[in-house]
N, C-alpha and C positions, 0 to 999 in steps of 0.2 A: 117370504112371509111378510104382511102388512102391522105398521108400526101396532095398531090397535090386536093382529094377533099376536104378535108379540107380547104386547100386555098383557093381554087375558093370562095366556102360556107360564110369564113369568111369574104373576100375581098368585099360579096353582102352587109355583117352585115354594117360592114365598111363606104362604100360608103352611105346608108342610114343614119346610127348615124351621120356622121361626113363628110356631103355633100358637104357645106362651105370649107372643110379645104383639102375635094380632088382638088378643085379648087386652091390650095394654099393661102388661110387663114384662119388665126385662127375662131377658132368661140368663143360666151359666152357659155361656157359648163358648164353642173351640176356639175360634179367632181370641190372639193376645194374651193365651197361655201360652207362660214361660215352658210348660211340655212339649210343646210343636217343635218339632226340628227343626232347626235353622242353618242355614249355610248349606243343605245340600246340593251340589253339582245337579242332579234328575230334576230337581224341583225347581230350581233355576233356568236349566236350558228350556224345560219345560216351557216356561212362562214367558220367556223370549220368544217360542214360538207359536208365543198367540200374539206377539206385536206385530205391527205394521216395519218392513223392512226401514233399515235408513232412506230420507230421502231430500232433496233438497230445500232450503229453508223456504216454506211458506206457510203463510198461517195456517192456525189449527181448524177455524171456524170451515161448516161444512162452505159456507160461501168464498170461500179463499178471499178474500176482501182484509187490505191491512184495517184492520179496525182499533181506533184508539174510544174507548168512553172515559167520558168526563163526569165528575160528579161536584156540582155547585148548590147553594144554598137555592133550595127547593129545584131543583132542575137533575134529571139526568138524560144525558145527549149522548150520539153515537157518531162517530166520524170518520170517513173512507181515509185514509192518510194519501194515499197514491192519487187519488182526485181533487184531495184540500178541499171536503165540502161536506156538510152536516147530514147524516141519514136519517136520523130522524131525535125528535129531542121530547123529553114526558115530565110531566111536575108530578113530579115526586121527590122528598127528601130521604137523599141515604146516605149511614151514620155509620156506613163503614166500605174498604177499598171495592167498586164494583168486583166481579170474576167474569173475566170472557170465558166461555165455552162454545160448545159444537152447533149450539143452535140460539143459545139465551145470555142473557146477563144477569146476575145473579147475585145480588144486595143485600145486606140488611138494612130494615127500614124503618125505625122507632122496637115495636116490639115483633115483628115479622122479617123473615127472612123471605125477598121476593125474586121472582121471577119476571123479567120481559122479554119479546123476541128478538135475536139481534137483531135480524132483517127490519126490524118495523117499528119497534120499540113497543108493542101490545103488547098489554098484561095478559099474564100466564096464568100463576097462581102466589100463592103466601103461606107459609109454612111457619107457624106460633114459633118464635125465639124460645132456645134454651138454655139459657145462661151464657155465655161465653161462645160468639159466635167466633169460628176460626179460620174458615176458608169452602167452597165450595169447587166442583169438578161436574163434570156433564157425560154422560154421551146423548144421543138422540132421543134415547127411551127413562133414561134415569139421571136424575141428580143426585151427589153424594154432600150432605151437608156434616160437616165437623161441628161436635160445641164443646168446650174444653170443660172443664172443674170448675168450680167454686164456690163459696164460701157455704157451708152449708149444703153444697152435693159434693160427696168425691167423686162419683162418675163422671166419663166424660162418654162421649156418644158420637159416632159415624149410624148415618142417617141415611136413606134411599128411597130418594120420594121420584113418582111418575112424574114424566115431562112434562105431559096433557093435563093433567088433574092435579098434581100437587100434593096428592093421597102418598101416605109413606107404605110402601110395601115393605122394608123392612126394616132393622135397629138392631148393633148393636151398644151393648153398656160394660164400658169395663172400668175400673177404679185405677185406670194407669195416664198417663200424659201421652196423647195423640195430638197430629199437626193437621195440618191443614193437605185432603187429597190431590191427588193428580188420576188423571185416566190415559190409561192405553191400550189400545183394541178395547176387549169385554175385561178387560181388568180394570179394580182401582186401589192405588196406590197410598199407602198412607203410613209416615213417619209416627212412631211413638218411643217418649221413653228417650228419648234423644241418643237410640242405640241399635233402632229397627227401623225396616223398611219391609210392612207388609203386602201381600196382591191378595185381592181378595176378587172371588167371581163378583164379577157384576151385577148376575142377576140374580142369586143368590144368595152371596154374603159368605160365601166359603170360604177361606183363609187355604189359597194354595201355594204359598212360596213366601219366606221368610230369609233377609238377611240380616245378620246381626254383626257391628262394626266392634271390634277386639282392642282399637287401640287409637279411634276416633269417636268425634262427636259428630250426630248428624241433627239437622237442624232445618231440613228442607228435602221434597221431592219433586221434581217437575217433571214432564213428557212433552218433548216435541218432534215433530216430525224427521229432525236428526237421529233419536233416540233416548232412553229416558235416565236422568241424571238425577245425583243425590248427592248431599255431602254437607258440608259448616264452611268449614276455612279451607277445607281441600275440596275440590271438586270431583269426584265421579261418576261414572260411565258406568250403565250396567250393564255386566258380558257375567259370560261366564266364570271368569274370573273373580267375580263378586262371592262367590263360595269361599274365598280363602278370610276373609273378616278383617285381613291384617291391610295396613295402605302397602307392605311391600306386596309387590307383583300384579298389584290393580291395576284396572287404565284409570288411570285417574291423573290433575290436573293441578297440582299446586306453584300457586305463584313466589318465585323466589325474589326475598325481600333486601336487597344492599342497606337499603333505608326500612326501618318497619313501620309500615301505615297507621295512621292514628285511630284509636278506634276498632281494631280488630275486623276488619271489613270483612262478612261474609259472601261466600257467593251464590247465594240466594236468598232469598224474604225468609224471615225466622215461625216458622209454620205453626209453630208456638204460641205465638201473641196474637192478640187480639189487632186485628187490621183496622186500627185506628185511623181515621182522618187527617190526623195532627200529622204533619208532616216535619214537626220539630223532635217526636219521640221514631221517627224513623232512624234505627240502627244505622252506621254505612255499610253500602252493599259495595261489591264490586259486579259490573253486568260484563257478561262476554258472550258471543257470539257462534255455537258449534259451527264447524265441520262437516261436511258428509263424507262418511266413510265405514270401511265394516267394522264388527267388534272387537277388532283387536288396536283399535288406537281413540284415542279422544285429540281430536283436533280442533283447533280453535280458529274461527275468521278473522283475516288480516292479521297484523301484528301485536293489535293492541286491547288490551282489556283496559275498563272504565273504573275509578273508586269513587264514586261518589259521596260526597258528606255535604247532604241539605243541596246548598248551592254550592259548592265546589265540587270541581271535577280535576282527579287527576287522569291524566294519559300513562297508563304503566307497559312497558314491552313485553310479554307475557314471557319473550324468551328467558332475559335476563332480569326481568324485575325492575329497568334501569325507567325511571321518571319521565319523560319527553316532552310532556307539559303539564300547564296548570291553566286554569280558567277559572273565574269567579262571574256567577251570575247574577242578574240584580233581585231575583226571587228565588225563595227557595224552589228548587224541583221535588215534583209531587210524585211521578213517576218518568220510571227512563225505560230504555229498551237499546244497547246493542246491536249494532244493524251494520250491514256491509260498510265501509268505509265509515263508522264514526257510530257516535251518540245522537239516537233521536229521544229527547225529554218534552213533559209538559212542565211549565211552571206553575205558581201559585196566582199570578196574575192570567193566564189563561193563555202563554202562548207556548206553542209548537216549535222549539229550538231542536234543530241537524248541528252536534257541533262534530266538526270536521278531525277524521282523525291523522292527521297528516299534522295538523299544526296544533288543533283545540281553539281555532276561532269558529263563530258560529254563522253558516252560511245559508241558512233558512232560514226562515220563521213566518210562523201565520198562527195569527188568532181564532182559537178553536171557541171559546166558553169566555163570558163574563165573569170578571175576579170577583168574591176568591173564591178560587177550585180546590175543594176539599182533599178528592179523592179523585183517580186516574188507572185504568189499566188498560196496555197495549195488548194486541195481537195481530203482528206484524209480519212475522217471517222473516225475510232479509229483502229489506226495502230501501232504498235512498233518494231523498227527496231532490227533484231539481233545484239548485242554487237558484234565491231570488234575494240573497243581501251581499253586497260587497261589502267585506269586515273592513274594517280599520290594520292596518299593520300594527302588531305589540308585541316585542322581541317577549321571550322567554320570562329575561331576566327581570321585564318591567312589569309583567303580570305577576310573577312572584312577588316581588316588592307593594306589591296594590294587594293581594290577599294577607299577606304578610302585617302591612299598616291598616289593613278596613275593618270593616265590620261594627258593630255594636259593643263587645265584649264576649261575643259569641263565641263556640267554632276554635277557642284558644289552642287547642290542641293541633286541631288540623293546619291554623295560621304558626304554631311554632314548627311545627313542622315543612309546611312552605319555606318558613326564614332556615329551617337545615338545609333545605334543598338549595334556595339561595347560598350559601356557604359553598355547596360544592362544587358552584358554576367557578367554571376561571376568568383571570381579568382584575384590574384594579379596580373595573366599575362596580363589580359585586361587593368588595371589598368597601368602599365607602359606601354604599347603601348599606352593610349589616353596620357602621359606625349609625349612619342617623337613624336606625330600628335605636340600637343603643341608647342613643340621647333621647329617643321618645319617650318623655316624662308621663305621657298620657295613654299609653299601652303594658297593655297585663305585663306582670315581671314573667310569665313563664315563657313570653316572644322573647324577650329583651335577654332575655338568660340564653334560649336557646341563638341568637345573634353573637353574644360573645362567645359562645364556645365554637362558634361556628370560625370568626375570626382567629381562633388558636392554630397555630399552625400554616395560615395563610400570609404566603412571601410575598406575594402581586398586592398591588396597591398599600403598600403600607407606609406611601406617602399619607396618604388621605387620617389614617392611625394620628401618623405624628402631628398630623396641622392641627386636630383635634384637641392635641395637647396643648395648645397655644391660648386655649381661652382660658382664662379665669375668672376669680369671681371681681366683680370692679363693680360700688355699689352706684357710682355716678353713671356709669355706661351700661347698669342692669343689666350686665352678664353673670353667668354661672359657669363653672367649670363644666364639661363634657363627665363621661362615665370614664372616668381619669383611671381606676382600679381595673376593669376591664381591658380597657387598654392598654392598660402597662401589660399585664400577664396575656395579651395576646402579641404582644411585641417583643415581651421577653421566650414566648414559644420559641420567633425565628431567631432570637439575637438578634434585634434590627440593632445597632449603636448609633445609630443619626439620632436614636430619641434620645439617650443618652441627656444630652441638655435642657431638654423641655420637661424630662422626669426630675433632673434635680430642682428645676424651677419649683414645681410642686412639692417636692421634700421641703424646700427651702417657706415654701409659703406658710404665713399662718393661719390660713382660712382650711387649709388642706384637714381632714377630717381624718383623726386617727386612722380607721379601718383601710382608709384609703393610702396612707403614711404608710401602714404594711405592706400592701400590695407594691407600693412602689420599690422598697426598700428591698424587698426580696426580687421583684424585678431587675433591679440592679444589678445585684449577685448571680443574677439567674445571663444575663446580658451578657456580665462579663469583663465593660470594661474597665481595665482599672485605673482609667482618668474619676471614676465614681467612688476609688476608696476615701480621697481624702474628705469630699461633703457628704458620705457615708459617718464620717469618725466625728466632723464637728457636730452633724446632727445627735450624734450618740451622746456626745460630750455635753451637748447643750442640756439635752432633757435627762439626763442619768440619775439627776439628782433633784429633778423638779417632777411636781406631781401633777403637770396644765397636761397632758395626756394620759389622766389615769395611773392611780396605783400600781395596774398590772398591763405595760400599755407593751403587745405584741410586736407596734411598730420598732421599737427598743431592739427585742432580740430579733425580728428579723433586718436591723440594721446591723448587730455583733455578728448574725451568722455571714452574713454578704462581706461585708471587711475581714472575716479569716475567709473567704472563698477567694477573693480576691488575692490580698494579700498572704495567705498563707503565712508558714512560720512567722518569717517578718512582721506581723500585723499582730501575732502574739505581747509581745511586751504591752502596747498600749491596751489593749484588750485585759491583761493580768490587772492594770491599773484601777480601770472602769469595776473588775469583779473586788477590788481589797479595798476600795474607795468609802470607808464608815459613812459617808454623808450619801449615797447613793440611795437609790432604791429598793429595797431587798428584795424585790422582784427582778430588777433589772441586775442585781450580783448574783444572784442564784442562776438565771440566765445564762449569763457569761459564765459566769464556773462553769454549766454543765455543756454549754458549746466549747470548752477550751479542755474538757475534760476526755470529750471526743477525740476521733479520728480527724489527724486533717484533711478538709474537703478535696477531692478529685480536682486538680486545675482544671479550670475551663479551657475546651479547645481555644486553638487561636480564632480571631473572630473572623467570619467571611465577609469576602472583595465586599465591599460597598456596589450597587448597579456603575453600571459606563452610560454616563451621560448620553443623549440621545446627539446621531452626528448632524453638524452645522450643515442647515443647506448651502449649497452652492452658492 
């Protein structure tokens, strides 16, 4: 049958189902009644076998051509990726992310939702915006347009207008939260509710297969030539196994987290929102790349799945979840795509980065679109571009440390989180880098926080710790003391005792800031040794009865609990003295009474060997 009999054909289905709404309104339609059954096994395998089988990654466009479109202030352009060279480019401004389909490109444009050809970039048609535009799906004969809720409509609406013409053959209207479609064979797919994933015939609007998730959120539908996948933060496969609602016994794909990514990274575009421009209010995604294979497994290409946040990327092992790299780009990314051996993205500046997944340097690049590029979307298949840039060499450790210190004030999250990652590398070198994250007086406290605790617990390098402790504040030499409190309580994690001297230095000083007095004082007790009981007790002794550290000053009792840690019974008598002492504190007696009223402290293990000197060369 010819596409125009086709039309006619469909346009009879049309008008019959959906008679009410040729008239121009809505009708009470079956589709997204909660009566419809859902999850059954018949109605599922059904509907699998109107897809196209699994098949090997190549684009969806009927032209199999990787095609990336760009969308720039007044300009949208179209671009072969495999041939690095423009197809064709049109002025027009669009005000939201292009959609590749089977034959068209598909925008919104001020107050119209438009159409052009991918082949050629000709206008199609324009279809009047209604409210909340969401996402668009194709096949040859039909577009499926989403517009969400709002303010003042609760309806939302899935839309079926002619390829040719731009004419809506049908509509439905329902007052519930739908996403943005996908198509496969004569079906189309479409998330509502953030709890369903409906098929509806293509050419006429029937709702034949419903899944409904029991104990997840979904947040996304897509179809590609692998086969057709839905999920939020877990990913799945649709088999027939999608009957059961529950994530046990799915094929489905969730990335196991040692570290949990900042952010919440979906893995997919949130079908829900409005496909905004702003590439600052994009969610993080994580992209990964299917498998071919039958319905009983979901497989993923190469090793590595992508998290992307704006311009950071991490490298995650999809086995183990384990980190492998990091990269920071000097624009945001507008759109990315997953692709055999690595990440291929557009940025905001207009170029085409391949970043490699082997290392996470980036070994392409070519300028598609003059900055700035609003909006971007691929349809690629599994493509990899020939290398045309030799990276620079930058170990692991030094690109975490450059995301970790950059930015603007941006992106805090995903940078404290880089400085974790930093912490779990090994080596003394990591180690002094989380010291000077620490000492950066000019970065968000939630890096600098996440840097100390990172250092907790860290044996390697903690020379670099105590050199730290060697500055002070000298107002002729304008120094300042380092993050002396951090320090201590990451030195007191391993018992270092070399710092032992450089922390009483600090007790001993008077510049030393109460809060930090604390930290140190209970470092001590926490360290262990007890060459620190006695400038423990004179400290105690000095201020017990002086108020130059506050009425209620903590440093106080965490100096009496460390001298009974220390010294135990023994260290009792003069401690009784400090609690019966009238001229004291009444903070600092009450204190001691109720540390001496206690249990006494567990002795500290003996302290461990000090390292063995590195041996003399020959």
């Amino acid at each position: 049958m010819t596409r125009a009999g086709a039309t006619r054909r469909a346009a009879v289905v049309a008008s019959v189902v959906w008679l009410a709404a040729s008239c121009g309104s809505a009708v009470e339609a079956p589709p997204f009644r909660l009566l419809f059954p859902d999850n059954r096994a018949g109605s599922i395998e059904a509907l699998l076998a109107r897809v196209p089988d699994p098949a090997a990654g190549a684009p969806m466009n009927a032209a199999g051509v990787p095609v990336l479109v760009v969308a720039s202030h007044g300009q949208v352009s179209a671009h072969d990726v495999s041939r690095d060279r423009r197809l064709w480019q049109a002025e027009i401004e669009a005000t939201s992310r292009p959609f590749v389909t089977e034959d068209a490109v598909i925008f919104l444009a001020g107050d119209d939702v438009v159409a052009l050809a991918l082949e050629s970039g000709r206008f199609l048609w324009r279809f009047p915006r209604e409210e909340q535009f969401l996402g668009a799906a194709a096949t040859y004969e039909l577009a499926f347009l989403v517009f969400g809720a709002a303010p003042g409509r609760r309806a939302s609406a899935l839309v079926a207008v002619d390829m040719e013409t731009g004419a809506q053959r049908w509509r439905i209207e329902v007052e519930r939260e739908i996403g943005a479609p996908a198509v496969a064979g004569d079906l189309v797919l479409v998330p509502w509710d953030h709890l369903y994933v409906s098929a509806f015939a293509a050419q006429s609007g029937v709702e034949v297969a419903r899944m409904r998730s029991l104990d997840d959120r979904i947040s996304f539908v897509t179809a590609r030539r692998e086969g057709i996948f839905y999920g939020g933060r877990t990913l799945y496969r649709l088999t027939s196994r999608s009957a059961r609602g529950t994530k046990r016994g799915q094929t489905r794909f969730e990335l196991p987290e040692p570290v949990a990514l900042p952010g919440e990274p979906t893995m997919g575009p949130d079908a829900f929102l409005p496909m905004s421009p702003d590439a600052a209010r994009h969610p993080a995604q994580i992209f990964w790349a299917p498998g071919v294979s039958d319905l009983a497994d979901l497989p993923l290409s190469g090793e590595l799945v992508y998290s992307l946040h704006r311009r950071i990327v991490f490298g995650i092992a999809h086995a183990d979840g384990a980190v492998r790299w990091a990269t920071e780009l000097s624009e945001d990314a507008i759109a990315a795509c997953a692709t055999e051996g690595g990440l291929l993205l557009v940025d905001a500046a207009g170029a085409l980065q391949f970043i490699d997944a082997s290392d996470g340097l980036v070994r392409y690049r070519s300028t598609v679109a003059a900055p700035p590029i609003l909006s971007a979307s691929f349809d690629l298949g599994i493509l990899r571009p020939h290398p045309n840039v030799r990276p620079e060499s930058s170990s692991a450790r030094a690109r975490l440390v450059e995301i970790a210190t950059g930015g603007d004030g941006g992106l805090v999250d995903v940078r404290a989180f880089a400085t974790r990652l930093l912490g779990r590398l090994p080596g003394p070198q990591a180690s002094a880098d989380l010291v000077r994250i620490i000492a950066h007086a000019g970065l968000p406290q939630a890096i600098r926080e996440a840097a100390a605790a990172s250092l907790e617990g860290r044996s390697e390098g903690t020379e670099a710790l105590i050199a730290a402790l060697g500055t002070h504040r000298d107002w002729l030499a304008r120094t300042e003391p380092g993050p002396v409190a951090a320090l201590a309580a990451a030195l007191a994690s391993v018992r270092e005792a070399r710092a032992v001297p450089a922390l009483l230095e600090h007790l001993d000083d008077p510049s030393t800031d109460p809060e930090t007095l604390a930290a140190i004082a209970r470092a001590l007790g926490e360290i262990g040794d007890h060459a620190a009981q006695g400038p423990l007790f004179t400290f105690l002794e000095r201020y017990h009865a002086d108020d130059a550290l506050g009425f209620r000053p903590p440093a106080l009792a965490e100096a009496a609990q460390a001298i009974l840690r220390l010294g135990g019974r023994d260290a009792r008598p003069r401690l009784e003295a400090i609690a019966a002492d009238p001229n004291g504190l009444a903070f600092v007696r009450d204190a001691t009474r109720e540390i001496l009223a206690g249990p006494d402290p567990v002795p500290s293990a003996p302290l461990p060997a000090p390292p063995a000197p590195p041996p003399t060369p020959p």
